[in-house]
C-alpha positions in Angstrom: 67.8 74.2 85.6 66.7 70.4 86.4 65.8 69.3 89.9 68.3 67.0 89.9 71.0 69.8 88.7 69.8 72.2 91.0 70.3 69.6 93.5 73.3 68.9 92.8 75.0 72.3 92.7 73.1 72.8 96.1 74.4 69.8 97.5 77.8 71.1 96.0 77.5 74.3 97.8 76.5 73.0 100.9 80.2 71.5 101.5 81.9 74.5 100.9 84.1 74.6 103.8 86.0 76.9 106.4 83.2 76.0 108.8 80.5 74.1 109.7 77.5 73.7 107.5 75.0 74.8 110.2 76.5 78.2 111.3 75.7 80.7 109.3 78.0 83.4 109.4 81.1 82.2 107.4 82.4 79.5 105.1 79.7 77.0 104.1 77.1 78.9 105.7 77.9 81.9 102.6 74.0 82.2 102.0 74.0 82.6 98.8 71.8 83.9 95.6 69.0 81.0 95.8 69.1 78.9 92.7 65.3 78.4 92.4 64.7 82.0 92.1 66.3 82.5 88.3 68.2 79.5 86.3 72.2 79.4 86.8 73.9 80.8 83.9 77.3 79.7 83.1 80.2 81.1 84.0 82.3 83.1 81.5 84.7 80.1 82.3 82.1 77.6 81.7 81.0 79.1 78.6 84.9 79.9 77.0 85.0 75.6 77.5 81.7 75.0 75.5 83.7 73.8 72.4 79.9 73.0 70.9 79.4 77.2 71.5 79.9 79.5 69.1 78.4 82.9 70.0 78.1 83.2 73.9 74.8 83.9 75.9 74.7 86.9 77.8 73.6 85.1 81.5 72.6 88.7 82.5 70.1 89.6 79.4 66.6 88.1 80.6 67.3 88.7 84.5 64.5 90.8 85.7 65.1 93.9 87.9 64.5 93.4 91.7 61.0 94.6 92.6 61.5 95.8 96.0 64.2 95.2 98.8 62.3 92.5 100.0 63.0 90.2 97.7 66.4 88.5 97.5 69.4 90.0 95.1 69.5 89.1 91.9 72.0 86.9 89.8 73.9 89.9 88.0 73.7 91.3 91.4 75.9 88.8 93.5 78.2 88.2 90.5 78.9 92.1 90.9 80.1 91.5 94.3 81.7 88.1 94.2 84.1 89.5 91.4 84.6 92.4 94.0 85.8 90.4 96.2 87.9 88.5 94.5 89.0 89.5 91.0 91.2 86.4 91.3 92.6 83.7 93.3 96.4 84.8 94.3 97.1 81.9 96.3 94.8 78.6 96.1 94.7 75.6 99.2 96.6 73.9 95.8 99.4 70.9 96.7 101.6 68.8 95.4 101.6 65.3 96.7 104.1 62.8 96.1 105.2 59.2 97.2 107.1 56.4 95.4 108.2 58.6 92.9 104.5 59.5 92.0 102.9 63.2 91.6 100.0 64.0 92.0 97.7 67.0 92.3 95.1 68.3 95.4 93.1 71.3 95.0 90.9 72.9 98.1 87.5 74.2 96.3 85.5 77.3 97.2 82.2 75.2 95.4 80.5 78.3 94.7 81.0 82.1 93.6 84.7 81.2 92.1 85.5 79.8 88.7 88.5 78.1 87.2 88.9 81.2 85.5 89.9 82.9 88.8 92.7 79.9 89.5 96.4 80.8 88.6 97.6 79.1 85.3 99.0 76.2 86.7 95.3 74.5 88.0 94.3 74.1 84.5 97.2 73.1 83.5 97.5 70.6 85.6 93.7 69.3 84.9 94.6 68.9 81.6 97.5 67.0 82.1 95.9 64.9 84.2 95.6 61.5 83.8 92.5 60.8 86.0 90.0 63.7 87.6 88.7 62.8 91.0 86.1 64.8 92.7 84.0 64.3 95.6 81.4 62.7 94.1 81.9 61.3 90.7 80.4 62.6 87.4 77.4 61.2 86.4 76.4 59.9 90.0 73.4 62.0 90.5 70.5 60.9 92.6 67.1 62.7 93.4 66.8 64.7 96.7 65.4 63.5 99.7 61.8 64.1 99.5 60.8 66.2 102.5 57.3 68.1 102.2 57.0 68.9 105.9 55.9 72.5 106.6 58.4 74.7 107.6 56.0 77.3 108.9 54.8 74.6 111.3 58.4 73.9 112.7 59.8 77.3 112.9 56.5 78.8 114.5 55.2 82.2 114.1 58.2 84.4 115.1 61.1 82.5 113.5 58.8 82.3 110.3 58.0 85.6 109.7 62.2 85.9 110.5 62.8 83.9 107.9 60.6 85.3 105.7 62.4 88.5 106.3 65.8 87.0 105.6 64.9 84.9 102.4 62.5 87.2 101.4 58.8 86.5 100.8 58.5 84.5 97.5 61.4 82.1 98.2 60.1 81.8 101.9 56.8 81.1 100.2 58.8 78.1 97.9 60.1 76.8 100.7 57.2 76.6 102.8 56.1 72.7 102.4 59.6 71.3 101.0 61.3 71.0 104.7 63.9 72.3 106.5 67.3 71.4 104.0 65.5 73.4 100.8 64.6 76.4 103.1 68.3 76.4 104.9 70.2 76.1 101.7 67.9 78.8 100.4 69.3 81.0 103.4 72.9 79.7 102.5 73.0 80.5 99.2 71.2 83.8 99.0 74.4 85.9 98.5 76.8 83.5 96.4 77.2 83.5 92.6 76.1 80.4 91.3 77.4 81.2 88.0 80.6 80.4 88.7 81.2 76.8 90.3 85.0 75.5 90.7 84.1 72.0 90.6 81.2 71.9 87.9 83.7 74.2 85.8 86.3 71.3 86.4 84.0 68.7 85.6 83.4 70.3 82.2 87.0 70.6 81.7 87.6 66.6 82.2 84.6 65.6 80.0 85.6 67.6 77.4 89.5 66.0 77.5 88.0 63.0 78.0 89.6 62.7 81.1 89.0 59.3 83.6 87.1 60.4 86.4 86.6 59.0 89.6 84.3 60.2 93.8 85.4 59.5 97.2 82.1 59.0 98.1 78.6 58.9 96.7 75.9 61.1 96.3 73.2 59.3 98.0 76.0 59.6 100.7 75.8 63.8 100.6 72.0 63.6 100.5 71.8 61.7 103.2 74.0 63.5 105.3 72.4 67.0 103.9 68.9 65.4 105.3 70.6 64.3 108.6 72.3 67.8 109.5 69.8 70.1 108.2 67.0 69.1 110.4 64.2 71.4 111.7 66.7 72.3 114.7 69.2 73.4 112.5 66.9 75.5 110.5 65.9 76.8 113.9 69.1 77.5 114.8 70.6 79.1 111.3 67.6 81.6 111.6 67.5 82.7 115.7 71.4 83.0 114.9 71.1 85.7 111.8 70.4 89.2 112.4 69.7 90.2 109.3 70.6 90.2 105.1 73.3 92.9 105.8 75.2 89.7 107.9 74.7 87.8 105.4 76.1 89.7 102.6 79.4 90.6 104.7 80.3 87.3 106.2 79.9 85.8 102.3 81.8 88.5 100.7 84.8 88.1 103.4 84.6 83.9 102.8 85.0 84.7 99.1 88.0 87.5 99.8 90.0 84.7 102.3 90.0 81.9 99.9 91.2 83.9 97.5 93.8 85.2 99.3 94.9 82.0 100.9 94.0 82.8 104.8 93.9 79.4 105.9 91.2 79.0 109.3 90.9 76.0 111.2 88.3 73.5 110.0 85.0 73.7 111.9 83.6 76.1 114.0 84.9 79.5 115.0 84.3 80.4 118.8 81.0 82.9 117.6 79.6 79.9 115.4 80.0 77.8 118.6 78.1 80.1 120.7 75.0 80.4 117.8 74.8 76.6 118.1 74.5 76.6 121.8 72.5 79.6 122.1 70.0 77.2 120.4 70.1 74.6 122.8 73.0 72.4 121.2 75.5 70.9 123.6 79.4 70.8 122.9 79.2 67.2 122.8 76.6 67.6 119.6 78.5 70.1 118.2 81.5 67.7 117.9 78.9 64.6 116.7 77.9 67.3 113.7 81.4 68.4 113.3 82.8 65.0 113.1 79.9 63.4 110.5 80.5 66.3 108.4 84.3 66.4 108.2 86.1 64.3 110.4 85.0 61.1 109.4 84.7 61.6 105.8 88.2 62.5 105.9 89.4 59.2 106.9 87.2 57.2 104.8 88.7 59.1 102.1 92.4 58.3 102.7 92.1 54.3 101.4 90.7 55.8 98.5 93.4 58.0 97.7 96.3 56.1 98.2 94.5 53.9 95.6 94.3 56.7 93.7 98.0 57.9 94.3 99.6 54.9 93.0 99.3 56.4 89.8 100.5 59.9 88.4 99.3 63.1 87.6 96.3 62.6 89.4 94.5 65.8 90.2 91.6 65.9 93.1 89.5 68.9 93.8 87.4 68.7 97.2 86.3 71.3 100.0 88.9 73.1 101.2 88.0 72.6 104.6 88.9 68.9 104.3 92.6 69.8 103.7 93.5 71.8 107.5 94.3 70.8 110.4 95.9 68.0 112.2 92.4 65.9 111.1 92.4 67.0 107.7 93.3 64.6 104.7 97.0 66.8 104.3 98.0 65.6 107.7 96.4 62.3 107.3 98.2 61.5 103.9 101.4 63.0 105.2 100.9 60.5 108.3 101.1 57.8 105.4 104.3 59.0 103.5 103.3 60.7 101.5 105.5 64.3 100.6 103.0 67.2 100.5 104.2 70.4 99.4 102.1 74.0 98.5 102.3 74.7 94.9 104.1 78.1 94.6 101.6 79.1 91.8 104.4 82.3 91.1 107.0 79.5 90.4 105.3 76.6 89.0 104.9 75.6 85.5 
């Protein structure tokens, strides 16, 4: 995979939502199967859309074993358990959104470890009766990472190194040492996810091939940006002094794949034991709301302009985080606040 791909699907990932992106026991902190340490094969999903494909790859094929325990689990590996956990999605964050006699489509994404191919029916239907594809940043809009080559070693310090180490596992720890603290907290958030399947990219493939109009609410220097403000070295501090161990890891991801598939819907944010990791490391209420609002909160609003732009028209479908969706600040209340009619798709009913 490129830099700028791998990026990308980090940056992706990084936004998954039921919670904030600097706890890491749930939602968005899922640490998941790091992406530098084998390429990201496509997703059954992603290769049954490859018109250009004839035979199919095996992704699996040239994975190598895992030498030891210490290093992280492989590819095959968390695809075993993602499909576990959810064999498929029985009831999506999926709505119908109407106004003026217009209908349009909003989807809540999982970015990572769940395909379109796990959707009901109807979401792909709907994509491809679409008559534009909106995402949260826009196809084609890819921009290089923030270049960070500070050590990490130097700002975690001896003991929360060698915990990190423990967590990531030696040779990605070692990756990660002089590329700053984002790379080696997304390395930690990614370590038990399946990047092979990827709701959005799988969507994006979809449009392109249709030839569908596509459109972001907000740019990617934007995320990179905001991925370089929040995932500072006392965030990375904070994600590792709050982790006991791989075994948390593996069980908080797995149950964050099971509840968006099954449609549990949590508050946006952070949970009352994410709130007490964050101050445990020194962070105050106050900064706690400051992250919570830059990372949610605020985008939310900026996005509603956009979208009733966007909603003039019909048969619109729009796929971001589904974290963005709940609550009383979330873009369903917001739009609703506007006029707009927003119903749950009954994916039993709907055709």
């Amino acid at each position: 995979m490129q830099p700028r791909q791998q990026w990308r699907r980090w940056r992706q990932a990084t936004f998954i939502a039921t919670a904030f992106i600097l706890s890491l026991s749930s939602g968005c902190k899922s640490k998941a199967s790091p992406m530098v340490a084998v390429p990201a094969a496509p997703s059954t999903t992603a290769l049954a859309l490859d018109a250009n494909t004839s035979t199919a790859h095996d992704p699996w094929a040239v994975e190598p074993a895992r030498p030891s325990l210490d290093d992280p689990p492989t590819l095959a590996e968390n695809h075993e358990r993602a499909e576990a956990a959810c064999p498929r999605v029985t009831r999506p964050p999926f709505y119908r959104i109407e106004r003026a006699g217009n209908v349009n489509y909003m989807l809540g994404s999982r970015h990572v470890s769940i395909g379109l191919g796990k959707q009901p029916p109807i979401v792909e239907a709907k994509v491809r009766a679409a008559s534009t594809v909106v995402f949260e940043v826009a196809p084609g809009d890819d921009v290089d990472p923030v270049n960070d080559d500070s050590s990490v070693p130097d700002m975690l310090g001896p003991e929360l190194w060698q915990r990190y180490r423990k967590l990531a596992g030696p040779a990605q720890a070692d990756a990660a040492a002089q590329r700053g603290p984002a790379n080696a907290a997304l390395r930690l958030m990614l370590l038990y996810e399946d990047p092979t399947q990827t709701l959005d990219h799988e969507i994006e493939i979809l449009a392109g091939q249709l030839s569908k109009p596509t459109a972001g609410l907000e740019s990617a220097a934007f995320q990179n940006n905001l991925i370089a403000k929040l995932l500072d070295a006392r965030a990375l501090r904070a994600a590792v002094q709050g982790t006991a161990d791989r075994q948390e890891m593996q069980a908080d991801s797995e149950k964050d794949i099971r509840e968006y598939c099954t449609g549990v819907d949590k508050a946006p944010g952070l949970d009352a034991d994410d709130r007490k990791d964050m101050m445990d490391a020194g962070y105050t209420e106050t900064e706690i709301a400051e992250q919570e609002e830059l990372l949610l909160f605020r985008r939310n609003r900026d996005w509603i302009p956009k979208l009733e732009k966007l909603f003039t028209n019909k048969d619109v479908f729009v796929v971001v985080g589904a974290d963005h969706l709940r609550g009383d600040k979330g873009v369903l209340a917001l739009l609703t606040k506007r006029g707009f009619k927003v119903t749950r798709v009954d994916v039993t009913d709907e055709r």
